[in-house]
C-alpha positions as CSV (number, residue, x, y, z in Angstrom):
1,X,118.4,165.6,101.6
2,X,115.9,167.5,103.4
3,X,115.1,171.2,102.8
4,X,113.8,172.2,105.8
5,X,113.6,170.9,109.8
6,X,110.2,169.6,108.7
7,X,111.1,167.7,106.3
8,X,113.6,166.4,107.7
9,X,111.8,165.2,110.8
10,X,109.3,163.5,107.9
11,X,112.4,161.9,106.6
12,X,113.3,160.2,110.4
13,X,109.9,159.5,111.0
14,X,109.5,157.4,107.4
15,X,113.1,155.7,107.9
16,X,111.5,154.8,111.7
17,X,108.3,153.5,110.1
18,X,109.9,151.3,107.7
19,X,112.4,150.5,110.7
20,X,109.4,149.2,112.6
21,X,107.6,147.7,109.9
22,X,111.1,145.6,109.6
23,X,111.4,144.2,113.0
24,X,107.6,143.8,113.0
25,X,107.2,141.8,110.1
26,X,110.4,139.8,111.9
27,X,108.7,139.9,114.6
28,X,105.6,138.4,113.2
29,X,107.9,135.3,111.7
30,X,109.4,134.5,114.5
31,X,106.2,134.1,116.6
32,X,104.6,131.8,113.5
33,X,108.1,129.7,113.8
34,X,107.5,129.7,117.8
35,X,103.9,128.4,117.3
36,X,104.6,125.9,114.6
37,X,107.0,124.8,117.0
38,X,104.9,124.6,119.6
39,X,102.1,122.7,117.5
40,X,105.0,120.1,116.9
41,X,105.6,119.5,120.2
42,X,102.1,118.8,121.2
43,X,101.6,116.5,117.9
44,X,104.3,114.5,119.4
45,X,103.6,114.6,123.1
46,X,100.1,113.5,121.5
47,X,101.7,110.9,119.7
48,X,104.1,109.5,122.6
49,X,100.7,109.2,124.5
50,X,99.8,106.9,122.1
51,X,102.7,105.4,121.4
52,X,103.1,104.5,125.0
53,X,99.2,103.0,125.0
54,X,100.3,100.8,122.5
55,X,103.5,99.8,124.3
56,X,101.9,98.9,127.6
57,X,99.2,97.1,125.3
58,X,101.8,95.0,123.4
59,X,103.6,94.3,126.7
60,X,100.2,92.7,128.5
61,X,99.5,90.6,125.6
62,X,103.1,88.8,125.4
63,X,102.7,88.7,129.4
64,X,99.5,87.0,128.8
65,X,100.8,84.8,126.3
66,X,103.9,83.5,128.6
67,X,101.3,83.1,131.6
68,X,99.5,81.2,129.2
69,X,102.1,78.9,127.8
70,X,102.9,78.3,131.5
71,X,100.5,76.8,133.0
72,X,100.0,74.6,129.5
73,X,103.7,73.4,130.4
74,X,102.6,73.1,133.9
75,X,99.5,70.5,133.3
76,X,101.4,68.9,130.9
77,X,104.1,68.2,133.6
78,X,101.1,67.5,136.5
79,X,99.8,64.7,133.8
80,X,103.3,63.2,133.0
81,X,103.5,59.7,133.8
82,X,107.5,59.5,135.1
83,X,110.1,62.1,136.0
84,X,111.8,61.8,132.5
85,X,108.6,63.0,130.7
86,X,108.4,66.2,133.2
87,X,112.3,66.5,132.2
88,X,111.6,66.6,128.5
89,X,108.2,69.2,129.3
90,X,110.3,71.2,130.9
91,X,113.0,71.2,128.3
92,X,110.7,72.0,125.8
93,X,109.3,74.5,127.7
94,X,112.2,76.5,128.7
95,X,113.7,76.5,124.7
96,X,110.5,77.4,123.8
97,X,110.2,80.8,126.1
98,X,113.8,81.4,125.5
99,X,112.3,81.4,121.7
100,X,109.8,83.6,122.5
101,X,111.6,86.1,124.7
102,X,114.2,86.8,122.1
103,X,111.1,87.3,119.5
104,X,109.3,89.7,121.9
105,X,112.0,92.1,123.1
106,X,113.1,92.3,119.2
107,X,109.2,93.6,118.5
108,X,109.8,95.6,121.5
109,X,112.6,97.1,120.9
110,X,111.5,98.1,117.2
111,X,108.4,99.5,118.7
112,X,110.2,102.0,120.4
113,X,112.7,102.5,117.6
114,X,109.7,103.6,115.5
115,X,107.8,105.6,117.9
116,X,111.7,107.4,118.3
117,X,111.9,108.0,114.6
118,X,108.2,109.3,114.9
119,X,108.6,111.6,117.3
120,X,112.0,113.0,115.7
121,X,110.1,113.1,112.6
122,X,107.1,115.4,113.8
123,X,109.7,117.8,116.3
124,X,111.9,118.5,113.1
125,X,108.8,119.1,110.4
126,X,109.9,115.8,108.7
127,X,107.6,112.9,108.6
C-alpha cells in the first residue's frame, strides 16, 4: 500500500510497465508465429512451383512416349501385308495404350498425392 500520492503514482506506473512489458513480449510472439508462418507459406508456394515443373515434365514425357508408340503401331500397320495383320497391330496397339494409360495416370495421380502431402507438411511445421 502506498504512503504517499507519490508513491502511489510509482506503484501505477511499475504495474503499467510490467503491463506493457506483458502485451509486448505477447506481442513480440505473435509477430515470430506470423513470420514463421509466412516463411511456411513461401517454402511451399516455392515448393508447388516445383512440384508443378515436375508435373508438366512428367506429363511431356508420357505424351512423348504415346506419340512415339503411335506412329511405331502406325508403320507397322503401313508395312502389313493383309487387313488381318493391321487388325491384330491395331489390337495390340490399343491393349497396349490402354496398359499404359492406366500406368500413367496412377504415377500421376501419386505425384500430386505427394506434392499434397508436401505441401500440408511444410504449412503445418510437420515434414
Amino acid at each position: 500500500m502506498a504512503k504517499n500520492p507519490n508513491e502511489a503514482i510509482d506503484q501505477a506506473n511499475d504495474a503499467a510497465k510490467a503491463g506493457m512489458d506483458h502485451v509486448g513480449n505477447a506481442a513480440r510472439e505473435s509477430a515470430d508465429q506470423m513470420q514463421a508462418a509466412g516463411e511456411r507459406m513461401k517454402a511451399t508456394a516455392d515448393s508447388m512451383t516445383n512440384a508443378g515443373s515436375q508435373l508438366g515434365l512428367k506429363m511431356l514425357d508420357q505424351a512423348e512416349t504415346n506419340t512415339r508408340e503411335a506412329f511405331q503401331a502406325m508403320r507397322a500397320a503401313a508395312q502389313a501385308s493383309d487387313v488381318s495383320d493391321v487388325m491384330r497391330i491395331q489390337s495390340e496397339y490399343m491393349r497396349e495404350q490402354g496398359g499404359r494409360a492406366v500406368s500413367q495416370a496412377r504415377e500421376i495421380s501419386e505425384m500430386i498425392a505427394e506434392f499434397g502431402r508436401q505441401a500440408m507438411g511444410q504449412m503445418t511445421g510437420r515434414r
